[in-house]
Rosetta silent file (secondary structure, phi, psi, omega in degrees, C-alpha in Angstrom):
SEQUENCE: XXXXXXXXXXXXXXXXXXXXXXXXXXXXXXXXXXXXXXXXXXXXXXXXXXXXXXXXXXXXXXXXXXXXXXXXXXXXXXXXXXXXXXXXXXXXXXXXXXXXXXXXXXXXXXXXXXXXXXXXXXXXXXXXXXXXXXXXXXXXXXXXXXXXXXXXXXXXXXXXXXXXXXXXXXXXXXXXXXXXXXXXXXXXXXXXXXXXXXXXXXXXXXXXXXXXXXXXXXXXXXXXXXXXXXXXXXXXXXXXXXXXXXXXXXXXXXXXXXXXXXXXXXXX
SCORE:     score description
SCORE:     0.000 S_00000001
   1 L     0.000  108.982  149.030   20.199  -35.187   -2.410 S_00000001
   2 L   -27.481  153.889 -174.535   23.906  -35.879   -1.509 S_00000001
   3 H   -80.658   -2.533  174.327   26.821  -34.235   -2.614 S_00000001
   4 H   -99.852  -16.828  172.766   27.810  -37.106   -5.043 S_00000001
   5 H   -67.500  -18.090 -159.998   24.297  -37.425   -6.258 S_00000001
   6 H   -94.583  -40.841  153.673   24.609  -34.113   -6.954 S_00000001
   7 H   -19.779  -68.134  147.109   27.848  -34.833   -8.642 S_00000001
   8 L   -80.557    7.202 -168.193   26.628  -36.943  -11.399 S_00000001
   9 L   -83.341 -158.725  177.080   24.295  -35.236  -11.947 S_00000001
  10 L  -103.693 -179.445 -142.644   24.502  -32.200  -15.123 S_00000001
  11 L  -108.059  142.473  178.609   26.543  -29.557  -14.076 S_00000001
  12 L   -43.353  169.636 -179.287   24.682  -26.868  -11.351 S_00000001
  13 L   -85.494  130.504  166.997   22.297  -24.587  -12.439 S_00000001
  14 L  -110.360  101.824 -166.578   23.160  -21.186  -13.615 S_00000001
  15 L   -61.494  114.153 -177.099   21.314  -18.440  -12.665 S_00000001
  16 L   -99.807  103.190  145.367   20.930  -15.900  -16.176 S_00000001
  17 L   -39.973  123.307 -170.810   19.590  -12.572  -15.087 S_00000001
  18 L   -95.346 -170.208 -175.557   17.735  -10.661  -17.558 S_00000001
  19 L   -93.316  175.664 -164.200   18.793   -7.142  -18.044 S_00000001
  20 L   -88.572    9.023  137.014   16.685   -4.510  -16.644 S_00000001
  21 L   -42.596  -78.306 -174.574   15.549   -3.934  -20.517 S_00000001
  22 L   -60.908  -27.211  161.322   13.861   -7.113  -20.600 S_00000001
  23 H   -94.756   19.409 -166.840   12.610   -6.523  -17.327 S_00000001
  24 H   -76.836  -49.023 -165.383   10.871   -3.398  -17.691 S_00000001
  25 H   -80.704  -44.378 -137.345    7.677   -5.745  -18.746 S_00000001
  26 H   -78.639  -46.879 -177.767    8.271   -9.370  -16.881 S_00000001
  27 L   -56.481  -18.146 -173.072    7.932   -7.029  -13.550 S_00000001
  28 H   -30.585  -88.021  170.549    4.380   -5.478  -14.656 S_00000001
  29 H    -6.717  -48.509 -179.982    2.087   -8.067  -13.131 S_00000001
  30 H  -145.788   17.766  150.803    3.119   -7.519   -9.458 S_00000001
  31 L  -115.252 -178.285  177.550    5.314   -3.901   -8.785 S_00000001
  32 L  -125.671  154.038  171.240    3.958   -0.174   -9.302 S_00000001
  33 E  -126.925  121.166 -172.867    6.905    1.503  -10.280 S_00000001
  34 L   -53.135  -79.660  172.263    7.425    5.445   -8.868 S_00000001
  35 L  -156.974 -133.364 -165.530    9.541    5.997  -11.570 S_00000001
  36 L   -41.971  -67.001 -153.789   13.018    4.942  -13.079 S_00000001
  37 L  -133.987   42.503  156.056   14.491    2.826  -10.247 S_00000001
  38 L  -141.022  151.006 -178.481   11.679    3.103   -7.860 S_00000001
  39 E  -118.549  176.619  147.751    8.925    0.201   -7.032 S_00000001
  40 L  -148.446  124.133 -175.361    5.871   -0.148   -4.452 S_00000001
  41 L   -91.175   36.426 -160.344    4.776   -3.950   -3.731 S_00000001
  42 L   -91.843  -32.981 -161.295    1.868   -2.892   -2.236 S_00000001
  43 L  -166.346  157.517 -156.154   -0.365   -3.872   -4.893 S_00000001
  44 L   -67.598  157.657  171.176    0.108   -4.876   -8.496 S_00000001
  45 L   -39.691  147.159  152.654    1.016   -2.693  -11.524 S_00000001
  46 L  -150.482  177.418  179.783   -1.791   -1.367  -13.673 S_00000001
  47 L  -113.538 -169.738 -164.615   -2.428   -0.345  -17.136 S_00000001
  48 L   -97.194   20.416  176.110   -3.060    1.745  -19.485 S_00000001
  49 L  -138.217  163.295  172.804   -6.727    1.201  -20.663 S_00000001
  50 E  -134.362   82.284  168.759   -9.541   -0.436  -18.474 S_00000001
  51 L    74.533 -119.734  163.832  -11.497   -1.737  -21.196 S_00000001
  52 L  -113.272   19.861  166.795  -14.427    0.724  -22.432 S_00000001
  53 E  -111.184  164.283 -140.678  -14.362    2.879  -19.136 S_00000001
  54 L   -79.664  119.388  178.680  -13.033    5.692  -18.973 S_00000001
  55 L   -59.933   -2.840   11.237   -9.144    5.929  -17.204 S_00000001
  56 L    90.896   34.688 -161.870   -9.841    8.925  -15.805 S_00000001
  57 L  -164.748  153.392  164.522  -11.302    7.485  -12.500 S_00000001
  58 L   -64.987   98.629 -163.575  -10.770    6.615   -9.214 S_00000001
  59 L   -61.408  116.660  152.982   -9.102    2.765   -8.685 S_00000001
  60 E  -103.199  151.118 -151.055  -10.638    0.669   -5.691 S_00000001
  61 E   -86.780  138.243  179.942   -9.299   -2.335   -4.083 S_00000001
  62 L  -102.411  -65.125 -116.889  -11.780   -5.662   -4.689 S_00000001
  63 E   -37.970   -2.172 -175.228   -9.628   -7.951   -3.669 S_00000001
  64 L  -111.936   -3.817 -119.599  -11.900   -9.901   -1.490 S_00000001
  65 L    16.617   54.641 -148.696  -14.859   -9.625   -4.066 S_00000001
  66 E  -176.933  167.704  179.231  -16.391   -6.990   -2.271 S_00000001
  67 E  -123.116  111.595  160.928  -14.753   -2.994   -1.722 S_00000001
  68 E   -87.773  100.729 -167.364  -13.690   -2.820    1.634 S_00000001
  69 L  -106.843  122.073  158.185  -13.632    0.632    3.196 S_00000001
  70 L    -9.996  130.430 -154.065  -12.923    1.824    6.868 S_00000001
  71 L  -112.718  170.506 -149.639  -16.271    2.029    8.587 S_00000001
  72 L   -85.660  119.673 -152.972  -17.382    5.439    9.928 S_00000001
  73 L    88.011    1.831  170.671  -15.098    7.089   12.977 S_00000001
  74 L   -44.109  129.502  172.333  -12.617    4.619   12.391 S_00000001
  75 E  -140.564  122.171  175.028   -9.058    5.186   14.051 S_00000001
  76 E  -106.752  122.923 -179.011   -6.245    2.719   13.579 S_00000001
  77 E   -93.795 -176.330 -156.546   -3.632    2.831   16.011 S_00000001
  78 E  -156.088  144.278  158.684    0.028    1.897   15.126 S_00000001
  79 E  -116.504 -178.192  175.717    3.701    1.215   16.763 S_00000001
  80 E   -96.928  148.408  162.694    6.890    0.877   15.859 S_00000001
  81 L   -70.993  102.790  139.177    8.427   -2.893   14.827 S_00000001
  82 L   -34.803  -54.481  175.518   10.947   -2.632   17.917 S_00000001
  83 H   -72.641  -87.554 -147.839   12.772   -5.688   16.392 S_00000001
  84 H   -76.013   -0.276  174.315   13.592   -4.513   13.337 S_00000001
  85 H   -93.951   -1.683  169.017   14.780   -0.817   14.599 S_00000001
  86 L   -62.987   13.120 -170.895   17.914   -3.166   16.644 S_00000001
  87 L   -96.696  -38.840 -177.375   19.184   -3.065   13.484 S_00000001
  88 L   -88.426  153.495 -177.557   19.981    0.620   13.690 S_00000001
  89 L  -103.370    2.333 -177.940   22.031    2.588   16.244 S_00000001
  90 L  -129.149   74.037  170.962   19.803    5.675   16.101 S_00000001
  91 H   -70.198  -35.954  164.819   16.317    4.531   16.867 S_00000001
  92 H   -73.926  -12.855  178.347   14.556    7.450   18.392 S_00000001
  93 H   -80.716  -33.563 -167.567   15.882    9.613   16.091 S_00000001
  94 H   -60.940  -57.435 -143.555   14.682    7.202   13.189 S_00000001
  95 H   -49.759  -57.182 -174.457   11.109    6.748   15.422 S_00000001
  96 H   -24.736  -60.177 -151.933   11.302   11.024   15.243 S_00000001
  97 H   -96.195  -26.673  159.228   11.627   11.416   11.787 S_00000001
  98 H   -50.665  -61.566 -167.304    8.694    8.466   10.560 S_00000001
  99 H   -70.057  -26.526  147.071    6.510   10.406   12.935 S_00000001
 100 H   -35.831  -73.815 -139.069    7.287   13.942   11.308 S_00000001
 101 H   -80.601  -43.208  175.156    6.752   12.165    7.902 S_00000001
 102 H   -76.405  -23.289  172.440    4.090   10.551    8.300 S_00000001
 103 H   -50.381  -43.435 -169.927    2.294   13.691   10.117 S_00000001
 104 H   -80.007  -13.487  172.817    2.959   15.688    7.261 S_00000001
 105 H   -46.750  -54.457 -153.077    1.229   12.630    4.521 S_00000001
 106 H   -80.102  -22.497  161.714   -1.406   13.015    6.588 S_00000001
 107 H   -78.770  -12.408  160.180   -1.883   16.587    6.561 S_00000001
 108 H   -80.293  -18.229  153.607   -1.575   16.407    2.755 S_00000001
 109 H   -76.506  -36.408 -162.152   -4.797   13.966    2.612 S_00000001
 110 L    61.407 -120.887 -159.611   -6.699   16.458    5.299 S_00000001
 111 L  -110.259  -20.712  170.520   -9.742   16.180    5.870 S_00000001
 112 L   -55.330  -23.553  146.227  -10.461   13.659    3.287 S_00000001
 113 L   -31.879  118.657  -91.376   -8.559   10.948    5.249 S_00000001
 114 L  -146.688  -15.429 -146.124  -11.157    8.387    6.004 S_00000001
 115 L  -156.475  143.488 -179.488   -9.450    7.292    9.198 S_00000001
 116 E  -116.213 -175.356 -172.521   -7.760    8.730   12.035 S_00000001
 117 E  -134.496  107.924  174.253   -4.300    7.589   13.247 S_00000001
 118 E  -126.343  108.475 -148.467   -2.969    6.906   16.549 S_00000001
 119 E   -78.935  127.525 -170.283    0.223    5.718   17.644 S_00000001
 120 L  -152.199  116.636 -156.585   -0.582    3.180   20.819 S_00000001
 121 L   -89.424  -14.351  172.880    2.366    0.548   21.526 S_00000001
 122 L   -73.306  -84.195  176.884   -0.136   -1.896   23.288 S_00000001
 123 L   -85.960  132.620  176.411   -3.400   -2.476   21.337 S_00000001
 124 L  -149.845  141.206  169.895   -2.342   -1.903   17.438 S_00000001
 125 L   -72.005  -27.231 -165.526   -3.567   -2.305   14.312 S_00000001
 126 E  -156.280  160.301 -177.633   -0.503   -2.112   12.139 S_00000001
 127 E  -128.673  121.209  162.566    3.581   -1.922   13.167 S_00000001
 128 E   -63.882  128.880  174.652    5.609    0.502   11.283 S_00000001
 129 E  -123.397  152.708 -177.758    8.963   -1.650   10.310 S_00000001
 130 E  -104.509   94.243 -149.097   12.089   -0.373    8.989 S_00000001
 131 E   -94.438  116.809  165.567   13.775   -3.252    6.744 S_00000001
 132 L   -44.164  -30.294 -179.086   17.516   -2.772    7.670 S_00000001
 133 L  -100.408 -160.027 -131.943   18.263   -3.784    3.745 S_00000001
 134 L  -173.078  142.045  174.152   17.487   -2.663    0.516 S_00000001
 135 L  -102.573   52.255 -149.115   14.800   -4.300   -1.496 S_00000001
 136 E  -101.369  163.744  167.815   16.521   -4.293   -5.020 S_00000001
 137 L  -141.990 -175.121  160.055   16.103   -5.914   -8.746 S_00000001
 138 L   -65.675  -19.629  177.791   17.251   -5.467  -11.754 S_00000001
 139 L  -120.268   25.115  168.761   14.358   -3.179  -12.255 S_00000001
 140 L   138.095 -158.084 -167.888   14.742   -1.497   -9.283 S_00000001
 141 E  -133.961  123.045  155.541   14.822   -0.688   -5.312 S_00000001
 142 E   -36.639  113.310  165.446   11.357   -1.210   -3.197 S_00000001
 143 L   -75.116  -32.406 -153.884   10.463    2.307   -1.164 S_00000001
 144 E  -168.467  129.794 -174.194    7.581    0.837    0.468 S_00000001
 145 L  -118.173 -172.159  163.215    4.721   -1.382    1.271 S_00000001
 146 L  -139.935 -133.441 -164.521    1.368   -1.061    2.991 S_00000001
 147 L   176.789  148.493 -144.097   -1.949   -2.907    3.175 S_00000001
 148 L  -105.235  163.949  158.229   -5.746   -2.444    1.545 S_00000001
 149 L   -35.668  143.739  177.867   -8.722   -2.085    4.607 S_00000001
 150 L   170.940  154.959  126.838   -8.863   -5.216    6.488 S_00000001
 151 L   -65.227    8.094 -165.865   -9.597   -6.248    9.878 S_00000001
 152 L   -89.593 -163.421  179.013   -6.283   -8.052   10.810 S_00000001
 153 L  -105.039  155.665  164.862   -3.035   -6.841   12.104 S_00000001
 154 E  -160.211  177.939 -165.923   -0.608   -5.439    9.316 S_00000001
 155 E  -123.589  142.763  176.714    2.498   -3.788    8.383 S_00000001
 156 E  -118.215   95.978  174.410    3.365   -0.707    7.039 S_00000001
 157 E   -93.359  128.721 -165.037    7.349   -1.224    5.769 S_00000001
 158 E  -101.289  102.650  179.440    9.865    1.195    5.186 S_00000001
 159 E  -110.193  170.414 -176.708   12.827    0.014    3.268 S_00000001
 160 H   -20.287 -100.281 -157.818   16.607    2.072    3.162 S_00000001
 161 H   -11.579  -43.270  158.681   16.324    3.182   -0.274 S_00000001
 162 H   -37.520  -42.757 -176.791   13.227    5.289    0.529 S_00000001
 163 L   -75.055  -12.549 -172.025   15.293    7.483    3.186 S_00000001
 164 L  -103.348   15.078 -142.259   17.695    8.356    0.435 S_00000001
 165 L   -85.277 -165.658  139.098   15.095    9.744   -1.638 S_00000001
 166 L   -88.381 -178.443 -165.439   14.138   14.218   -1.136 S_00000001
 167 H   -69.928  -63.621 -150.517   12.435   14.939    1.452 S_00000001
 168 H   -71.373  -10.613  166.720    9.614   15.686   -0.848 S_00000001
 169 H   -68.399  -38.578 -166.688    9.399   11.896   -2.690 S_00000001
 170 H   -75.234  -14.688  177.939    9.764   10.585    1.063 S_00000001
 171 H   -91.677  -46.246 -167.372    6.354   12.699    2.028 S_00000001
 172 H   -80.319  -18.212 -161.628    4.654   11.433   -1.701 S_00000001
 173 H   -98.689  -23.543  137.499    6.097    7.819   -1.067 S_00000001
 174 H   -69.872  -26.014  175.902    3.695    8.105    2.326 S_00000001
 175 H   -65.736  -31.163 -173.404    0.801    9.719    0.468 S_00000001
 176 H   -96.508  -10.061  157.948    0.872    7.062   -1.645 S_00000001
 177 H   -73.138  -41.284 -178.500    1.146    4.141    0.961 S_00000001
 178 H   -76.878   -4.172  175.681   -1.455    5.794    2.484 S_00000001
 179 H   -74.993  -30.064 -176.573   -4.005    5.928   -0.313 S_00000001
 180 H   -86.346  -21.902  167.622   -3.711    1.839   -0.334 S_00000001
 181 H  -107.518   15.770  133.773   -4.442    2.024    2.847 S_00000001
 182 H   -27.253  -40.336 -141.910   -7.868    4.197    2.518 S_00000001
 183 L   120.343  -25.689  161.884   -8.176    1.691    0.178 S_00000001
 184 E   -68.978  142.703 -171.804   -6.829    2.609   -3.191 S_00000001
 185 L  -102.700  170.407  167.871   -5.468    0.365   -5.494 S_00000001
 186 L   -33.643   71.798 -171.388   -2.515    1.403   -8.406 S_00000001
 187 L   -56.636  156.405 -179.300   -4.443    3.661  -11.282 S_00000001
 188 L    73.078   42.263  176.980   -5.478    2.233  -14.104 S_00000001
 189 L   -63.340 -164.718 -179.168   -5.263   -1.402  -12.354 S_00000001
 190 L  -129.529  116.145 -154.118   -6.672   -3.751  -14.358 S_00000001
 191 L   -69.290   30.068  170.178  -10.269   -4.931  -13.496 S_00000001
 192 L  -117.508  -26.819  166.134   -9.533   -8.018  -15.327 S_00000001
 193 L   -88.714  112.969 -171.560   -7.220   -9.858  -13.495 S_00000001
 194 L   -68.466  -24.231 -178.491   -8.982  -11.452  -11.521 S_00000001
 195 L   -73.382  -10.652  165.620   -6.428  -11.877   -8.595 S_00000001
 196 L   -92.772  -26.328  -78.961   -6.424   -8.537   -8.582 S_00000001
 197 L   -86.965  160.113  169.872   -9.570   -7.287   -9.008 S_00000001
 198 E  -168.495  154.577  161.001  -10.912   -3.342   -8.756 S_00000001
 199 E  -113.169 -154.508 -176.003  -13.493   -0.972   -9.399 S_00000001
 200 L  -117.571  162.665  176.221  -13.684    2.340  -10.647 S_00000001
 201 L  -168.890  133.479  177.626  -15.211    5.678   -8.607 S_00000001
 202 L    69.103  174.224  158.643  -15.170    9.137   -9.746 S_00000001
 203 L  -142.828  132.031 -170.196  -13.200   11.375  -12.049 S_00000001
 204 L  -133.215 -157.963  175.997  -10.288   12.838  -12.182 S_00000001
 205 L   -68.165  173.574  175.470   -6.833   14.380  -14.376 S_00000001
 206 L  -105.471    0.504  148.614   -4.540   11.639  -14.715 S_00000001
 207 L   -49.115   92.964 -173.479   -2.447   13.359  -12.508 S_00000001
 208 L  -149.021  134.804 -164.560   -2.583   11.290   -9.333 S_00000001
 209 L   -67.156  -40.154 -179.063   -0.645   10.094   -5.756 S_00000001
 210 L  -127.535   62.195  142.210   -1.151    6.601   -6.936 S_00000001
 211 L   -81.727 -162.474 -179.596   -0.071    6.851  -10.867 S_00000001
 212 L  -101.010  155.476  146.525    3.279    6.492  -11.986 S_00000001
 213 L    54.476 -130.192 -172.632    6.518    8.349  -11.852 S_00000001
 214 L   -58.160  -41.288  179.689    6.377   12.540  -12.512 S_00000001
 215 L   -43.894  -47.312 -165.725    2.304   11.678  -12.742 S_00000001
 216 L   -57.470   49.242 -138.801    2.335   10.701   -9.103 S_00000001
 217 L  -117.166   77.018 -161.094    1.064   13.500   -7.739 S_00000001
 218 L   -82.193  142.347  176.642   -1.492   14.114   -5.155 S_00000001
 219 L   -95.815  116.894 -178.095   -4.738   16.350   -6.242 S_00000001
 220 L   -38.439  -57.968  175.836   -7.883   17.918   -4.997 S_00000001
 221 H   -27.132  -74.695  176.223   -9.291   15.781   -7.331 S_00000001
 222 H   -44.532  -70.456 -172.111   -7.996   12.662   -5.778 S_00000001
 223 H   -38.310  -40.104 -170.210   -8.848   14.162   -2.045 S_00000001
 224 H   -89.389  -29.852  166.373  -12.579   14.979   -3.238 S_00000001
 225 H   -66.860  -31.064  163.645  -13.163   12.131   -4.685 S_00000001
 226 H   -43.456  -53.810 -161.062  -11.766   10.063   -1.675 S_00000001
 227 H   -79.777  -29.857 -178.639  -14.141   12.177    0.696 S_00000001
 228 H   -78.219  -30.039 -173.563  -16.844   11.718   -1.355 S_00000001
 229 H   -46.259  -73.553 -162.355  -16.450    7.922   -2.002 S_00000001
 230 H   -77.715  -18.962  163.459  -17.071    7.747    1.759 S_00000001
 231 H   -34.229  -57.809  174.613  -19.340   10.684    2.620 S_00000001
 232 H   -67.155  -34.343 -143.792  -21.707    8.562    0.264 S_00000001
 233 H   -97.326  -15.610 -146.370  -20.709    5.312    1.272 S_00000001
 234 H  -118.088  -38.076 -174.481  -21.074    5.824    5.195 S_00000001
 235 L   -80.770  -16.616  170.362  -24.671    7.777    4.552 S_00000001
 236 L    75.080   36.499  137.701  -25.872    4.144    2.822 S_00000001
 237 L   -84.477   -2.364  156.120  -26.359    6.134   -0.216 S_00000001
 238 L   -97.861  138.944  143.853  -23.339    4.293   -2.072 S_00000001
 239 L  -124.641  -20.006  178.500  -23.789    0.742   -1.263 S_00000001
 240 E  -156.489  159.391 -161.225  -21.887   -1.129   -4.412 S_00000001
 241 L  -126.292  113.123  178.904  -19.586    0.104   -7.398 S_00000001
 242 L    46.440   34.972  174.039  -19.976   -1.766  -10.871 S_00000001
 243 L   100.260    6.153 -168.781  -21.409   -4.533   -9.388 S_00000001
 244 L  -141.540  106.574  146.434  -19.220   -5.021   -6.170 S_00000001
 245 E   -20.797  130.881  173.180  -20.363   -4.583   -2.539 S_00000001
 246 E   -98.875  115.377 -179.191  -19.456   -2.027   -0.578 S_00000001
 247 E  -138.013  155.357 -165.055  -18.638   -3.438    2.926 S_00000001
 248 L  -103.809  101.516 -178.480  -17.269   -1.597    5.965 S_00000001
 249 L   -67.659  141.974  146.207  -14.224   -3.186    8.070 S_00000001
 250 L   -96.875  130.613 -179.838  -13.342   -2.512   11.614 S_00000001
 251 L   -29.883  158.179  156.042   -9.611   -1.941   13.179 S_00000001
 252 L   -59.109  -24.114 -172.191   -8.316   -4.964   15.103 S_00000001
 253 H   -58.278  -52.301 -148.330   -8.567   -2.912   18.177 S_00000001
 254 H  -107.701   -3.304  168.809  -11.661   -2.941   18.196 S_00000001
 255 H   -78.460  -36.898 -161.778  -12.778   -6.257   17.270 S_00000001
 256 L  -111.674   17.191  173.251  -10.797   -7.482   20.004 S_00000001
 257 L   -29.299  -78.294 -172.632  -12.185   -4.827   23.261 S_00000001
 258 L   -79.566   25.451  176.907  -14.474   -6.792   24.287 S_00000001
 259 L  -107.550  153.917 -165.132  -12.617   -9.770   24.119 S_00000001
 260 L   -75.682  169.698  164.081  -10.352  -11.151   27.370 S_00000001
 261 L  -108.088  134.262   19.729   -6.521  -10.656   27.107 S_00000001
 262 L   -69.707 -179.105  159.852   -3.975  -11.359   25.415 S_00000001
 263 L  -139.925  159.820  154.326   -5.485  -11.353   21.963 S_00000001
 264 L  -135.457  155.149  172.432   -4.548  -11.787   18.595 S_00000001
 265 L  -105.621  113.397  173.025   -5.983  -10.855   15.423 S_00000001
 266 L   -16.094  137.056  136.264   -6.061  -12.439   11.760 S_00000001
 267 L   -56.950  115.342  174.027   -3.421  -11.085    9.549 S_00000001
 268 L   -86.010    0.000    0.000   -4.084   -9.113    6.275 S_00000001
């Protein structure tokens, strides 16, 4: 359209913002919110009943119609996004302090961690990136996103707002990326949306790494139930949860071995 079509036209469009009252609900559907003015876009909100089961349970990601879980000995290696740390003037110090942080996440899952993790700048599964910007709304500022089990390549993203956190939010704001990527979905998603879809596994307090806000909290509970989900699941004595397949992905690495070089892998 031209600027004189544009002209005669009714007078531009005015964007009306609602206030972040009115947005505490419109946002449900697709953030998790930490707490006041924190989100995670990893995976959609959830609520606070699941029907006639119990809330009190472990959430797992469907999303494929099937539960995908990390197949047994699994290790996903990882880099750094190079391009996005040119944004910063202190990159090794940044690279330093992800790899402290995420070491210690991972020693807070133990032995229940499903998966091992190795950073290798060649063959990779996933790229950490640092988004130079702030992810804000009106209902808040994005810490962080991840990615559910999958064979593709993916991203694990780190925005500012996360770094300005404590220390100790910035260790639970990895526990809890890293539970989505185990495989956990948001408790109390809602097994009803279908674009979302999850099941349930185990029970625990409601007191959990991926509830909301002061709740958000990781637990032996959560950890035993993790470990068991796959103890059983890897032993073929779990094979499907309410009616949903249990099926076991492999890293990109390893899909693509035996394949010639270069390679590339689907995206999750």
């Amino acid at each position: 359209m031209s600027s004189a079509d544009k002209g005669s036209s009714k007078e531009n469009l005015k964007l009306k913002l609602k206030s972040k009252k009115e947005c505490d609900s419109c946002v449900e559907p697709v953030v998790h919110k930490y707490g006041a003015n924190k989100l995670c876009v990893t995976d959609k909100v959830g609520f606070p009943t699941l029907g006639n089961k119990s809330p009190l349970d472990l959430v797992l990601h469907s999303g494929e119609g099937y539960i995908p879980l990390w197949e047994k000995g699994a290790t996903l290696r990882w880099k750094f996004d190079k391009e996005s740390l040119k944004y910063f003037k202190n990159p090794d110090e940044i690279k330093g302090y992800i790899r402290a942080l995420l070491g210690e996440a991972l020693l807070k899952w133990g032995d229940a961690s499903p998966v091992r993790f190795n950073e290798n700048p060649n063959v990779w599964d996933f790229k950490i990136r640092v988004e130079p910007t702030e992810n804000c709304s009106v209902v808040g500022c994005t810490l962080a996103r991840a990615f559910f089990p999958n064979p593709g390549r993916n991203e694990l993203v780190l925005y500012p707002t996360m770094f300005e956190q404590s220390r100790k939010e910035q260790v639970d704001t990895m526990i809890h990326e890293l539970g989505h990527i185990f495989g956990l979905r948001h408790f109390f998603a809602d097994v009803k949306e279908k674009a979302w879809p999850s099941v349930i596994y185990g029970e625990h307090k409601p007191f959990s790494i991926m509830n909301y806000g002061e709740k958000s909290e990781l637990t032996e509970a959560d950890k035993n139930d993790l470990k068991n989900l796959y103890k059983l699941a890897w032993a073929g004595e779990l094979t499907e949860i309410d009616d949903a397949q249990i099926k076991f992905v492999k890293p990109c690495h390893e899909t693509i071995l035996l394949e010639t070089m270069p390679y590339e892998c689907s995206h999750g």
